[in-house]
N, C-alpha and C positions, 0 to 999 in steps of 0.2 A: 164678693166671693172670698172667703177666708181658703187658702192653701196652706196644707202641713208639709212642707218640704223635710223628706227625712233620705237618709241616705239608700238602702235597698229597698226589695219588696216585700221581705220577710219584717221589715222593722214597720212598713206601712201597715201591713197585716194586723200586727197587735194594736197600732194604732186606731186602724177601720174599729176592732174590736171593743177596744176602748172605750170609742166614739160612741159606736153602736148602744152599748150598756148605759149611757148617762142620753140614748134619744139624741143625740146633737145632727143638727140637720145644717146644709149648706158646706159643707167643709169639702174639702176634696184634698184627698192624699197624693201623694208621688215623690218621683224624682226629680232632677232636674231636667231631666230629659223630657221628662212630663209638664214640668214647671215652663216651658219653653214651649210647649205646646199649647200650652194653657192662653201664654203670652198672646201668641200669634191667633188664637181662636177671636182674643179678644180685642184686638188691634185690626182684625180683618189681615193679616198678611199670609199673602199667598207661598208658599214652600218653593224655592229657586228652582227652575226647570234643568238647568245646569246641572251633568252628574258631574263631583270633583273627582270621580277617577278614573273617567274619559278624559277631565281636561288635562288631570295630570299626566298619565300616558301619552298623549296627542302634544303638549309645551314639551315635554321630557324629551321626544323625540327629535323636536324643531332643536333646541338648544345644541347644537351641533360643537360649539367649543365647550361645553360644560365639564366637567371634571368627570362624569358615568357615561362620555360621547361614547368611548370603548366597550364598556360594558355592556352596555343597552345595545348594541348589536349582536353580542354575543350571545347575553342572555336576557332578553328584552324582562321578561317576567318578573325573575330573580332581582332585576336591578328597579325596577317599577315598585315591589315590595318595599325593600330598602329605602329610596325616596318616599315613600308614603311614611312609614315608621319615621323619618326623620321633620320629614312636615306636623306631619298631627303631634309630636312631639314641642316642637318651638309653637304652635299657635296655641297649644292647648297653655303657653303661657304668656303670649301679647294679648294686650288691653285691646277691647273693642275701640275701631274707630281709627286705632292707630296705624301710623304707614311705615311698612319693614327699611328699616336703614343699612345701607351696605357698610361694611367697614374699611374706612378708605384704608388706601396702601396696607391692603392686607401684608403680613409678613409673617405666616406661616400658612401650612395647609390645611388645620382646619379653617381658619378666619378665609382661604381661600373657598375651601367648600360651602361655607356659610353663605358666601355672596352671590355662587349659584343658588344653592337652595331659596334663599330671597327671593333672588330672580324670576325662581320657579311661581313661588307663591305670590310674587307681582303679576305675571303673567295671568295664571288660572283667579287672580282676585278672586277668589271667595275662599269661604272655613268648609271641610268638610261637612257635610249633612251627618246629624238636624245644628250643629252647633251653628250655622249658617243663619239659623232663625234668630240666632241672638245678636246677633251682626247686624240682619233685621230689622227686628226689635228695637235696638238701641239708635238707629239711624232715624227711628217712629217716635220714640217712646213718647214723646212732647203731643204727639197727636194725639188727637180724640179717640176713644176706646166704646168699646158696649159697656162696661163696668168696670168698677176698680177689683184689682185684686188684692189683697189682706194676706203676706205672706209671713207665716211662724217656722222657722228653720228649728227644725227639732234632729238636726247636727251639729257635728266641730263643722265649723265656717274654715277651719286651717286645714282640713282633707280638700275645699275647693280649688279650681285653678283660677288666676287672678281674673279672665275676664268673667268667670261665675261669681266671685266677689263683688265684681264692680254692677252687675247687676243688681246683687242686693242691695249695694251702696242708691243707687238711682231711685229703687221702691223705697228705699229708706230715705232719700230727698224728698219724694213725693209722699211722706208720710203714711207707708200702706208696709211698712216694714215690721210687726208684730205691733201694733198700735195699740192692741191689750195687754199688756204682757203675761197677765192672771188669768188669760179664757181660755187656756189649755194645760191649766195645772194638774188638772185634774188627773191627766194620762199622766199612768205610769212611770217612773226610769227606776234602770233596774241599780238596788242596793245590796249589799252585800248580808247575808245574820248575822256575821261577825264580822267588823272589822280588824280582830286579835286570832282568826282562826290559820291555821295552817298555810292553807289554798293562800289565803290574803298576804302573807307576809311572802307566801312564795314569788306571789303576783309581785309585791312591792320591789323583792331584792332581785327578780330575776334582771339581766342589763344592766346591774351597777354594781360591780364588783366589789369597789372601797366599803360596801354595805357588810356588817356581820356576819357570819356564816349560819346557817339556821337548820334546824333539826329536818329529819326527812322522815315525813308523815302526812299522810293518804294523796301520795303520790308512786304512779307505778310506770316504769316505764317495762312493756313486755316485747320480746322477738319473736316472733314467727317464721313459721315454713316459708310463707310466700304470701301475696296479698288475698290468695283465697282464704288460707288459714286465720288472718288478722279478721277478714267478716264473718268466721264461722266463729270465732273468739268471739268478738262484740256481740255476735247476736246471743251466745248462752252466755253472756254477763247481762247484759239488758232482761234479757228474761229471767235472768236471777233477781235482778234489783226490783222489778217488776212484782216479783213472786212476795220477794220481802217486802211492802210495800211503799215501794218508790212511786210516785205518778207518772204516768208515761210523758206528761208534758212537762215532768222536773228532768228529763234524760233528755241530751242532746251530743250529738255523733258530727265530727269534724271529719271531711274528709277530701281529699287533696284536690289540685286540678289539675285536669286530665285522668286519663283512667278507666276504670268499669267501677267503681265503686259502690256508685247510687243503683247501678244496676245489680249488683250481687248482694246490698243490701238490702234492696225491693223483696227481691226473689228468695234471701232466707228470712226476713222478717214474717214474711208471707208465710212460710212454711211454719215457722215458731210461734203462730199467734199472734206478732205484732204489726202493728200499725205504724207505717213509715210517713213523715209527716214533711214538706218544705221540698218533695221531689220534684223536679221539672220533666216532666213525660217526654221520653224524645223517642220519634220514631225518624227513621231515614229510609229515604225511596232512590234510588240511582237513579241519578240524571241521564235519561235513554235519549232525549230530546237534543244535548249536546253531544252524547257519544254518537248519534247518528251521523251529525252534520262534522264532528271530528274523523270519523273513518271514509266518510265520503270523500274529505278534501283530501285525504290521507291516500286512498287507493288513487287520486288523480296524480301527487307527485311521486308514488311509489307502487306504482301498476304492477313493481315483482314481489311486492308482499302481499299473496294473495288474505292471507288474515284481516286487514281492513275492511274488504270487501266481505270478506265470510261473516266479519261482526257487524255489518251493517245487514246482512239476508238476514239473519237471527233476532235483528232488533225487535222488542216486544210491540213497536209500531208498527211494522210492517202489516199487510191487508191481511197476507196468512199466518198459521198456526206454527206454533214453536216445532211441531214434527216436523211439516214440510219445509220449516227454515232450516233445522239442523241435515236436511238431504240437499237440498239446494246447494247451502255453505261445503257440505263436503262432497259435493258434484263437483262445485268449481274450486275447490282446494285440488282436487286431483285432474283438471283440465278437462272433465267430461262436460259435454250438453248440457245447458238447463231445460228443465222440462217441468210443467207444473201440475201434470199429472191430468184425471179425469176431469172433465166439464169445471175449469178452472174460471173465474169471477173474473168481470171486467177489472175490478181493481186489481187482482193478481197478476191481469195479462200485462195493463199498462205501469204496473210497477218493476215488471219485469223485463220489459222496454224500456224502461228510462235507467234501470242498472245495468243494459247492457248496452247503449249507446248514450257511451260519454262524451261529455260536452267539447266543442272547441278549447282551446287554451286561451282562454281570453274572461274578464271578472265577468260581463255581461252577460257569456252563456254560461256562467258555470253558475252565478246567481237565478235565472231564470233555472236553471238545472234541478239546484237545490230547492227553488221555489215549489216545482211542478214535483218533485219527490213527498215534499213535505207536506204538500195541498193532497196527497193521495196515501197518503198515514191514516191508520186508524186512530180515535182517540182512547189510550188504556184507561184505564178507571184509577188513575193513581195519585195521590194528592200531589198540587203542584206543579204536575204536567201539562197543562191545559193548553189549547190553541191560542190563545192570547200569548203565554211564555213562548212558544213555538218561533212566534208573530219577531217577540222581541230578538229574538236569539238569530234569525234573518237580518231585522233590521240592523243587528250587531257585528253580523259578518259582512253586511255590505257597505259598513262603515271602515271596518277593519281595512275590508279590500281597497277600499279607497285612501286611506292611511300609508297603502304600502304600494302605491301605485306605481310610481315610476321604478321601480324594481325587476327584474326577471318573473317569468309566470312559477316558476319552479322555487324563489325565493317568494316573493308575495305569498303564494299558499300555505307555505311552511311558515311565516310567521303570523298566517293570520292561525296555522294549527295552533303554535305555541299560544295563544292567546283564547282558547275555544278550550277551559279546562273541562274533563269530566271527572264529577266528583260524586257522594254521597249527597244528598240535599238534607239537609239536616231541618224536621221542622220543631222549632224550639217555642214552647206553648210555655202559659202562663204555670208558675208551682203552683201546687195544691195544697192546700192546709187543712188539715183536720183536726178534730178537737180530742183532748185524751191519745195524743200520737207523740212517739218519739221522733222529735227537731232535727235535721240534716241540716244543715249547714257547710258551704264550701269554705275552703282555702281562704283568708282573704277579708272573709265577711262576721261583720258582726254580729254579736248573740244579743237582741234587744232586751232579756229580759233573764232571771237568775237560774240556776238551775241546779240539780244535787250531786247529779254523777253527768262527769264530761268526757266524753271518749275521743280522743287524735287517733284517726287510724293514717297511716300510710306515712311515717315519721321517722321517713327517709332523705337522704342527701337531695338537698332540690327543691325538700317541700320545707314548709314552716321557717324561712328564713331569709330574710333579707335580700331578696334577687334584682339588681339593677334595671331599670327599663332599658329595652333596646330599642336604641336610638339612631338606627341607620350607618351611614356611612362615618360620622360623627360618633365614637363612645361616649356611653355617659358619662365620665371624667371628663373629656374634653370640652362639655356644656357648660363644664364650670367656669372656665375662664369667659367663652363667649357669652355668659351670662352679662359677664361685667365688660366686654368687649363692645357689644350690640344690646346694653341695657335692656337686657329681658328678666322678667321676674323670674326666674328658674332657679328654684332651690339646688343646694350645692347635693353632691352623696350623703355629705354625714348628714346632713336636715333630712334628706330621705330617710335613711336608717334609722334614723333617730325615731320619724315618725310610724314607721312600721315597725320598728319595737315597741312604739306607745300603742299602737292598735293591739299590737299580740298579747302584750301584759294586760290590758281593758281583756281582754279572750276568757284569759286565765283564772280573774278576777268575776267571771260569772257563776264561777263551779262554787258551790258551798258546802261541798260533803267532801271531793274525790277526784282525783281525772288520773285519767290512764291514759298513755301513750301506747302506740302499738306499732313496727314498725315489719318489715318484713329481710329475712336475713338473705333470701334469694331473689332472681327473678322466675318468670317461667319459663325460660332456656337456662336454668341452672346456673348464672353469674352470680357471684356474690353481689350485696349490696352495700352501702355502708348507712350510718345512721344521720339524720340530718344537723347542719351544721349548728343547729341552736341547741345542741345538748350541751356542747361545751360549756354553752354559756349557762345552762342549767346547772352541771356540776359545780361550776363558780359559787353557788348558792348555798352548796351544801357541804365542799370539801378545799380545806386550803391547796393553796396553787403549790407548794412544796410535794404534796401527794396527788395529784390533780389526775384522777383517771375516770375520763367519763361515759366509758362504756362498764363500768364496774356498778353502774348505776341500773344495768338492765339485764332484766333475767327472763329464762326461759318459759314461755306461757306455759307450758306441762311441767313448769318447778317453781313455780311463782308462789306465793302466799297471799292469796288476794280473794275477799271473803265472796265475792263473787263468780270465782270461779270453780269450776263443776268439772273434777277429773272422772271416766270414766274407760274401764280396761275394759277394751271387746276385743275379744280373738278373733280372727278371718279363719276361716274353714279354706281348705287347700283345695284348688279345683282340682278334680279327675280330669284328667285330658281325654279328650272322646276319643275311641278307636275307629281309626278311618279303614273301611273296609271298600274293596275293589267296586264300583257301580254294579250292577245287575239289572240290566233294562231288555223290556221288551225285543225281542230280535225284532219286530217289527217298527221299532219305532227306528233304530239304527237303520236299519234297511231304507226307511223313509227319508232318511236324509242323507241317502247316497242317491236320491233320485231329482232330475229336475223337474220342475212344474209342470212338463209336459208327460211324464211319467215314465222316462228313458233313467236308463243309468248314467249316474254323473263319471264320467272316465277319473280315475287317479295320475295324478303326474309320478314324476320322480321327488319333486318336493312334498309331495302332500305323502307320498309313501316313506319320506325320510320323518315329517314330522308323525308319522304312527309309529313309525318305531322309536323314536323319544317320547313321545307319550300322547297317548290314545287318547285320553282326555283331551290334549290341545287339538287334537283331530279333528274330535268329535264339537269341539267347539267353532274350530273353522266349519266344518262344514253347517253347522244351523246358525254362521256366519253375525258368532258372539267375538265381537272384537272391541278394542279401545277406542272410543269415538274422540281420545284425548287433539287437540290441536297441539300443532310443534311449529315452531317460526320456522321455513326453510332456509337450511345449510345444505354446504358441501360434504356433507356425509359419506358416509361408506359407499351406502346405498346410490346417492345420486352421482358418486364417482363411475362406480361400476354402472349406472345407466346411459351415462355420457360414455364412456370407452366403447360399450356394445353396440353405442349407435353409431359411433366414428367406424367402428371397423365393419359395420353392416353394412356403410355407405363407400365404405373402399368395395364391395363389392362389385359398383357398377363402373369406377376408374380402374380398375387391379390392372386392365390391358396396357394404360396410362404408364406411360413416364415416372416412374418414383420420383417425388421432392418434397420439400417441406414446403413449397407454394400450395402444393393439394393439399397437404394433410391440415396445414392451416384451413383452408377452405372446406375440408371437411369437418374440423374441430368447433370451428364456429357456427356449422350448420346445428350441430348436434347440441351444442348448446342452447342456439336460441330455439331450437325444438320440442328440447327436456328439461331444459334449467335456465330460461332467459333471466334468471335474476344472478347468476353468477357476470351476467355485463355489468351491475353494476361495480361504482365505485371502490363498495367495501370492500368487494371479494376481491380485489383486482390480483393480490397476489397468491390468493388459495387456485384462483383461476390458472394463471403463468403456470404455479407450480404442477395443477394437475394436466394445463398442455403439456410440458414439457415428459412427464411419468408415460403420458398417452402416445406421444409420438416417439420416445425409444423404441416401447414394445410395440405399435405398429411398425417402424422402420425398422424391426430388427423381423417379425414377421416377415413383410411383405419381399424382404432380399431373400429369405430363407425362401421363402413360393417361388421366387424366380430362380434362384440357384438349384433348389430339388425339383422345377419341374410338376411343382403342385399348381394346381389352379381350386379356385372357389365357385364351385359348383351351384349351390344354393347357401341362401341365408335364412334364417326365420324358419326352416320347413317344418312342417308340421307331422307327425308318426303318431299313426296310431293302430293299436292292436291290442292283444290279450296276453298276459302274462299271471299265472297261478289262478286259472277262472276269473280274472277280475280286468275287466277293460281297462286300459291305458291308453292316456295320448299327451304328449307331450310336444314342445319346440327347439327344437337345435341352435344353437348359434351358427355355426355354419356345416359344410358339408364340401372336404376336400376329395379333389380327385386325381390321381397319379397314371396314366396308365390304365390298368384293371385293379390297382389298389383304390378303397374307399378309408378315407378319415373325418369321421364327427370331431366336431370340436366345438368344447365348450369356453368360452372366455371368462377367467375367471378374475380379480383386482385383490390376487392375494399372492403368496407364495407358497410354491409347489409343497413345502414341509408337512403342511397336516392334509393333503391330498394323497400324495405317497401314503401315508400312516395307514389310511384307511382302506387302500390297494394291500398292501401288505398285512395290516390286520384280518383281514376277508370283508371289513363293513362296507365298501365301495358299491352302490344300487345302481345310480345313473347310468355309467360309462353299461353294464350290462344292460338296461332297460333300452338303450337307443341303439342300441349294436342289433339286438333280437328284435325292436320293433322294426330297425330299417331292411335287417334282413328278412322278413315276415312280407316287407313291401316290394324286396328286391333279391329273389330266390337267386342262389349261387354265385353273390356279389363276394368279393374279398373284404371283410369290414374290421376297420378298428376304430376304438373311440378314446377319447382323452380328453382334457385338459391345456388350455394355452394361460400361464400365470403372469398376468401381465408386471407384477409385481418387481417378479427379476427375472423374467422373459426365457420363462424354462414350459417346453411344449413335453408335457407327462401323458402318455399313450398305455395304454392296458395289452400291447402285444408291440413288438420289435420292431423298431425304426430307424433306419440308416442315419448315425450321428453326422453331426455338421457344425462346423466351425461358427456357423453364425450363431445359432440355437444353443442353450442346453438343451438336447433331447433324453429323457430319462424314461425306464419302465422298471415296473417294481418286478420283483425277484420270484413271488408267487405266479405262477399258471394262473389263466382264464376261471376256470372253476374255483380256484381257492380264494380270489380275490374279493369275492362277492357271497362266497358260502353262506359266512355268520349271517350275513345280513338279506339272503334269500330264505334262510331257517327264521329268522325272527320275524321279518314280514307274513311268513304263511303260518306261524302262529299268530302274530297279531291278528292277521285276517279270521281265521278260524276263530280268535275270541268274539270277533263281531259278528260271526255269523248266530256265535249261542247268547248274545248281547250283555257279553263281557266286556268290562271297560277298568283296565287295570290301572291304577295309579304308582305314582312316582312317589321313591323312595327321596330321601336326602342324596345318597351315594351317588343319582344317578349322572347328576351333571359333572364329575370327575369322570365317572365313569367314560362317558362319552367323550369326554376331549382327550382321554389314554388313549381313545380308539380314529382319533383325527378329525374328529366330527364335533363343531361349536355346536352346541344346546340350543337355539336359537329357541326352538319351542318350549325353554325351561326360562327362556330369561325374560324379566320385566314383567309376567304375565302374573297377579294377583291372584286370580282364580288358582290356577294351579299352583304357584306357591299353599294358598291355603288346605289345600286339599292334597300334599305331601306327605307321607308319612316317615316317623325317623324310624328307618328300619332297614336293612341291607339291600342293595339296588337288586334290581328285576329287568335292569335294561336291558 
């Protein structure tokens, strides 16, 4: 068997072709990666069952005095990384066969690092896979084979690493090392038309300064907007060169790694007519199969983030359908029931049973747990996912778990989580080649053959330049000594350098008409960029170092003079902004969604009556119950403050008789927490917690002595009023309901301060304190009633009619009478009302969220909400 060892797949391609046109039979193309495959096919050797990087993770871990013993507790992952980059580094330059030598009496840190890292790679004895095979290989090679193989290296042998060397050296003892040397002359290598042209002398002088200065001709370096503008550039020069007739397989396009590039070149190629050639199709599917079993073990050590659990109901595995996961998930995001609705499937039932009875704390039920979860998944139809990977990704966490055993169950889980990434799956297919197609080409890689026009796109800082390998714990300077320390072949930096300028210059040297650089002057957040570091060395070329300015070498792609480019003036037509005018909907359709599914009228609270007089739209979209299905990680928020204080004080209800102390209110504070917010127990919160105990028991403690001093007691909590107010049913719930004597006081608990309450007493816009005054007295004819405000904020109790001051309290009442306090805001109500009943729905200006906070009332229904932002008009308020 004759093999063509060539260095990529784009240079075997032209090869195959090559091949193909002279009929040549028997040959077989590749890499070395392939060449090693080849080996072993015909040696009979089986592929090591050993993965190298379990054993490394599993040694890394043992080696308890190592130099990363700190780290790799810390950050197991991060420092596994690291270790790997540093191994595959030094083996990718020892001899097969050879055994790693420590260096005695080390005397510095790295020569200390080195003698772990040995260590490491004594331990796990093998090479990384497939190089593995060559290790193989060469322990075989003496042995009998099915066939010999005939290898012709149609590469530099000096891009190999020495044990890929010493391979060829062995086929070449064994006389199977190009033993023709004429039976592949035939193929191609690419020559230059002119060795005296432009392009070639640019090629020669660029990297050698002490070289001539030389003229600067059909070379363009251009800036762009940003790297969208650089593929919209390239694609109308290609189509230009195209036009005038260039062949499409004489144009070839550079383009960086990393990026969208290939993908934005695909998609305007495509639009422009042409044919993109040398692309590697990627498509990526999310790994559901790891993020299931990460959110699982995730909601066992972290039961107060209910999100784990809600991303695992949603999972695209699960037995049911994406609707009923996202009601599920924000069932039990909000602490309600789960419930699976009509004539629900065995699988639903018992999937729903094993996510609501969680396993013991121990690996064996939490493995059986995840088993019986996963055995009860559906299969999606998605490449990649399949029950075998499932299979694997168990066996892997039971390994893990075993790895972290003697640990805590709360540490075990968390670092077999850190070890359970979920990612993208990238599936990475072979490139495509077509014929009469412009050549793509990455960063890096060789142009096998000549071509007329060269385009660099993305010839920015980072790219096209000399980038050191990273080599772990160890910089790549420091390898240079331990080269000659621990006798490894490892080239120094400048042999590096050197050699990846002799690749770039071989790059340069394939264009024989033209190349253009393109580079982008933004990113897409607007940061400046800069140009990449091989320009300098480009200017070198063209301008003495006395005048040496090498951005004076690039011009603006819209002022360039470059025969390929196509300037082209289109004016943009100004949009009309559309006039948004008031809804006008059926009165029946509004009417319809003031009604429950039973066909009763839905009652208005005092909230749903404050959010219609901010805006009717938000109203109308509560009620057909259009809201943001967004998830938020739970905090201590505004919100969950003031739901924890209303429970503490709900629950002083039934000790009020009690002894004041701070022993109760503790025991009250804690109830209420682990009621409404059990996740403020843990760790993180611990001081957002203290600080809101401490906010909660002033204003109760400063309450509950005011109750005993005036002779108030708490009547009811929670109660529930309901009645009619402007034809329109109302029901609402009280915070509580105090009692003096023959005097009645509501009281609303509010977690703010008294200042924008007063506003709205005093302005007339005050609803509630009226709405619960007239519904109690509606329930409770010739009662004495007032209603108010308790601000626990700064512990001021604000009343809508006169209350006997007291030295413990601030007690405050605004200065307007009963009727005027709630005027404005009983006039805008029964007009709102009245626009719904003729199924008007008037929208909101700009003005109006000012508007409303002059009158002490925060806009709640104007803020964050999309919809209504959109449907705002800039026009004077109407609030």
């Amino acid at each position: 068997m004759d093999f063509l060892l060539v260095p990529d797949a784009l240079t075997a391609s032209e090869i195959r072709y090559a091949l193909a046109t002279r009929n040549t039979m028997g040959a077989k193309v590749g890499s070395f990666s392939v060449l090693l495959e080849t080996l072993a096919e015909l040696w009979l050797i089986e592929p090591s069952e050993r993965d190298w990087s379990v054993a490394l993770q599993e040694e890394a871990l043992a080696m308890v005095d190592a130099f990363w013993a700190k780290s790799i507790r810390v950050d197991e992952p991060a420092t596994v990384g690291e270790l790997t980059s540093s191994l595959q580094f030094f083996l990718n330059h020892m001899p097969l066969g050879s055994q790693l030598k420590k260096i005695s009496a080390p005397a510095n840190r790295n020569q200390h690092y080195y003698n772990d890292l040995a260590e490491l790679a004594r331990r796990i004895s093998e090479r990384p896979a497939p190089d593995q095979l060559a290790e193989q290989w060469f322990a075989e090679h003496n042995e009998l084979c099915i066939e010999p193989v005939y290898v012709y290296p149609l590469c530099a042998q000096e891009n190999l690493y020495p044990w890929q060397r010493q391979i060829l050296d062995l086929l070449k003892s064994k006389g199977w090392l190009a033993p023709e040397p004429d039976k592949y002359t035939f193929i191609p290598t690419p020559v230059p038309a002119s060795e005296n042209s432009p392009i070639q002398q640019f090629a020669s002088t660029l990297f050698h300064p002490k070289k001539s200065i030389i003229e600067l001709e059909n070379l363009y370096w251009l800036t762009c907007r940003d790297h969208l503008q650089e593929v919209e550039a390239v694609t109308s020069m290609v189509q230009a060169a195209v036009e005038q007739g260039t062949k499409p397989e004489k144009i070839a396009v550079v383009v960086p790694k990393g990026g969208d590039y290939e993908l934005w070149l695909e998609k305007h190629f495509e639009y422009a007519g042409l044919i993109a050639s040398n692309l590697r199709p990627e498509s990526g599917v999310f790994d559901w199969q790891s993020s299931l079993i990460h959110d699982l073990l995730t909601s066992l050590v972290q039961p107060d983030i209910p999100m784990a659990m809600m991303s695992a109901i949603i999972n695209p595995l699960m037995p049911w359908g994406s609707g009923l996961g996202h009601k599920l998930a924000e069932r039990f995001g909000n602490g309600d029931k789960l419930t699976l609705g009509n004539e629900p499937s065995q699988e639903e039932e018992a999937m729903l049973r094993l996510l609501q009875n969680q396993p013991e704390e121990n690996s064996a039920a939490v493995l059986d747990w995840l088993k019986k979860i996963t055995d009860n998944t559906q299969s999606p139809r998605m490449k990649g996912l399949g029950k075998k990977r499932m299979r694997t990704l168990l066996s892997n966490t039971r390994r893990l778990m075993g790895l972290y055993d003697g640990q805590s169950f709360t540490d075990q889980i968390s670092n077999v989580i850190r070890q359970t990434p979920v990612t993208t799956l990238e599936s990475q297919e072979d490139r495509i080649r077509y014929l009469h197609a412009i050549n793509i080409i990455r960063e890096g890689e060789p142009l096998p053959f000549q071509v007329e026009e060269l385009f660099v796109l993305g010839f920015n800082q980072g790219h096209y330049s000399y980038q050191a390998e990273h080599t772990g714990p160890i910089n790549r300077d420091g390898w240079d000594q331990l080269a000659v320390d621990a006798q490894l072949a490892i080239p120094t930096v400048e042999e590096s350098q050197k050699l990846w300028e002799e690749q770039f210059a071989e790059l340069m040297r394939r264009a024989d008409r033209r190349i253009t650089f393109l580079r982008s002057l933004n990113d897409h957040q607007g940061a400046s960029l800069e140009p990449s570091e091989t320009l300098l060395d480009m200017a070198l070329c063209f301008q003495p170092l006395e005048k040496l300015d090498p951005e004076q070498l690039e011009q603006p792609v819209f002022q360039a003079e470059h025969s390929l480019l196509r300037k082209t003036s289109v004016t943009l037509e100004q949009p009309v902004p559309s006039e948004l005018k008031d809804l006008e909907l059926a009165p029946e359709l509004i009417q319809q969604a003031r009604l429950n599914q039973d066909g009763t009228p839905k009652p208005e609270s005092p909230s749903s009556l404050e959010k219609l007089m901010q805006s009717p739209l938000a109203w109308l979209l509560y009620r057909l119950g259009i809201k943001s299905r967004q998830w938020e990680p739970q905090t201590p928020d505004i919100s969950v403050q003031g739901t924890i204080a209303h429970k503490v004080f709900e629950l002083f209800y039934t000790y009020q008789s009690e002894a004041w102390s701070e022993a109760l209110f503790d025991s009250l504070f804690n109830q209420a927490v682990q009621e409404e917010a059990a996740f403020l127990d843990s760790p993180q919160w611990r001081l957002k917690r203290n600080r809101l105990r401490n906010s909660v028991y002033r204003a109760l403690n400063d309450f509950a002595t005011w109750c005993q001093r005036e002779n108030w007691t708490i009547s009811n909590v929670e109660l529930e009023l309901q009645g009619q107010l402007w034809n329109t049913r109302l029901k609402g719930f009280v915070d509580a309901v105090l009692t003096n004597d023959n005097q009645t006081l509501i009281v609303d608990y509010k977690t703010s301060k008294h200042g924008s309450r007063l506003k709205r007493l005093e302005k007339g816009y005050e609803l509630q304190t009226l709405i619960y005054r007239e519904l109690y007295l509606q329930q409770n004819k010739g009662s004495e009633v007032m209603s108010g405000y308790y601000t626990l904020n700064d512990t001021t109790l604000l009343t809508d009619q006169h209350l006997k001051p007291s030295d413990q309290l601030n007690v405050l009442q605004p200065e307007p009478d009963l009727v005027a306090q709630s005027a404005e805001a009983v006039t805008l109500v029964r007009e709102r009302l009245k626009n719904l009943q003729s199924g008007t729905i008037k929208l909101n200006e700009r003005t109006d969220e000012k508007a409303w906070k002059d009158r002490g009332i925060t806009p709640y229904a104007l803020a964050d909400n999309p919809v209504i932002s959109r449907f705002t008009r800039n026009g004077e308020g109407n609030a």
